[in-house]
C-alpha positions in Angstrom: -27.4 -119.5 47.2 -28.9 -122.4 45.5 -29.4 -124.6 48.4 -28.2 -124.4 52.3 -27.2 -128.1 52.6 -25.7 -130.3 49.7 -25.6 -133.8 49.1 -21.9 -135.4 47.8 -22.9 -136.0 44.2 -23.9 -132.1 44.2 -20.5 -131.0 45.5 -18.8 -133.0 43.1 -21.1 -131.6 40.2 -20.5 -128.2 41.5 -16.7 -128.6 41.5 -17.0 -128.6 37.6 -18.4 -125.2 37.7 -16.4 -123.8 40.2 -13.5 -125.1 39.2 -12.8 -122.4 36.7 -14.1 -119.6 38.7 -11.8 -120.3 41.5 -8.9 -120.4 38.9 -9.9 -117.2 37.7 -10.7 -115.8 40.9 -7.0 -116.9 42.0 -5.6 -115.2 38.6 -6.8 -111.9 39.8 -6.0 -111.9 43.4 -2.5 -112.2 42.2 -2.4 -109.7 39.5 -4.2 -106.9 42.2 -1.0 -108.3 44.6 1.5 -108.0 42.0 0.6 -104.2 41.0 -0.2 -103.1 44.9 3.3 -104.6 45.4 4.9 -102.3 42.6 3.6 -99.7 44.0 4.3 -100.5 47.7 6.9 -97.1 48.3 5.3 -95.2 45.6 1.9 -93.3 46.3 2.0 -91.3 43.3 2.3 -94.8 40.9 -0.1 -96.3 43.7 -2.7 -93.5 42.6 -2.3 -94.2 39.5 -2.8 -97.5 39.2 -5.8 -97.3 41.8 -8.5 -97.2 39.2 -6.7 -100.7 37.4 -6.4 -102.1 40.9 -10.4 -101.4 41.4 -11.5 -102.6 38.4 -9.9 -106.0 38.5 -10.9 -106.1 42.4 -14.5 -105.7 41.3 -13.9 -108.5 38.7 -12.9 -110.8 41.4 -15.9 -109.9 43.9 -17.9 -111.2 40.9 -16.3 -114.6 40.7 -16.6 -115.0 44.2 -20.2 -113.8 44.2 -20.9 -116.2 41.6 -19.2 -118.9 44.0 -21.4 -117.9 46.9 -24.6 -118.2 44.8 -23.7 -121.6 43.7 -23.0 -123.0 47.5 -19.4 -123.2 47.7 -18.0 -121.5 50.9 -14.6 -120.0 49.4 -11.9 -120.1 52.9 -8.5 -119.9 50.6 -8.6 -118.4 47.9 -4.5 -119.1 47.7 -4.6 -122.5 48.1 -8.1 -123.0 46.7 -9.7 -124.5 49.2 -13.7 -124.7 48.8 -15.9 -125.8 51.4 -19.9 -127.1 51.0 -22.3 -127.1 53.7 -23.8 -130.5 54.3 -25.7 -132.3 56.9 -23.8 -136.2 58.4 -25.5 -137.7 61.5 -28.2 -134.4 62.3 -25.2 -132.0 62.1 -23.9 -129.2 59.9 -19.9 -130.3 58.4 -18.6 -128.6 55.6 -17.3 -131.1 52.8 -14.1 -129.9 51.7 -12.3 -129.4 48.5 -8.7 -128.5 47.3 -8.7 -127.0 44.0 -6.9 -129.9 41.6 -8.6 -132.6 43.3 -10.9 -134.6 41.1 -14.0 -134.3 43.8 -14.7 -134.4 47.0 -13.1 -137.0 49.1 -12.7 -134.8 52.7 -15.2 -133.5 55.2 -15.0 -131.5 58.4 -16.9 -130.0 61.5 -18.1 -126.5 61.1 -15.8 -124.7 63.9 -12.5 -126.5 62.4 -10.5 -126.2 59.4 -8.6 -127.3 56.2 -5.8 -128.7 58.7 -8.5 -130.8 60.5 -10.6 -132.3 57.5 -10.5 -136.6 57.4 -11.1 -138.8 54.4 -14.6 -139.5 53.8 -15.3 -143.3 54.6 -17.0 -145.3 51.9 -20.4 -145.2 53.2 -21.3 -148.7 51.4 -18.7 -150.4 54.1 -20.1 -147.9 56.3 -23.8 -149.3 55.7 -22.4 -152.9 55.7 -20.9 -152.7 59.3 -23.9 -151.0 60.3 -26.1 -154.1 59.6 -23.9 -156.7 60.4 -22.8 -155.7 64.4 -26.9 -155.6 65.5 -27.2 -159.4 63.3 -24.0 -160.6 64.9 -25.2 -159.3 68.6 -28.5 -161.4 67.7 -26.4 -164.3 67.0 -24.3 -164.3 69.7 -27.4 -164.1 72.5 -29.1 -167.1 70.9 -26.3 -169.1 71.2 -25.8 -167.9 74.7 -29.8 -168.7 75.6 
């Protein structure tokens, strides 16, 4: 892996690389299902299309090796769901990305899910309230004293 924890501007730079090795990775899942599921009542077929079946599952443990080096945390490979570990307020979250969205714009806790993720905030706004509730807290004791 290339680094435990990334920033948002290295998920989002990491989502052009992964992008097609998640669609790839995808494309074979679904061809191993579609022969395995040809073969589903037929063990002699099944045998026979065992050594096809291997080699195309050890073409997809490379594209998700490749993932795993880069950082991304594959959880769906169905629905494409990616997930990069980061650290927000001196915790571990996982930032989260759908395969066909243009970057990352969802984060969430480490023991949760997809169904749980939430809109990351803009953290200029987030900054801005930041500074203004301690000036306005000032303000308001002055006028009280």
């Amino acid at each position: 892996m290339e680094s435990d924890y990334v920033t948002m501007e290295k998920a989002d730079s990491l989502i052009r690389r992964a992008k097609p090795l998640m669609e790839a990775a995808r494309r074979l899942k679904r061809e191993i299902e579609t022969i395995a599921a040809g073969y589903d009542y037929d063990r002699v077929l099944l045998e026979q299309g065992r050594t096809r079946i291997e080699g195309l599952a050890q073409r997809l443990a490379r594209k998700l090796e490749k993932l795993e080096e880069m950082g991304c945390y594959v959880k769906d490979l169905d629905i494409g769901i990616v997930d990069f570990l980061c650290r927000f307020e001196g915790r571990d979250v996982f930032l989260c990305w759908k395969l066909g969205e243009p970057r990352v714009t969802h984060w969430h806790e480490i023991n949760e899910g997809f169904a749980h993720r939430q809109a990351i905030c803009d953290l200029t706004q987030l900054e801005l309230d930041w500074f203004e509730i301690p000036m306005l807290e000032k303000s308001a004791k002055r006028q009280e004293g």
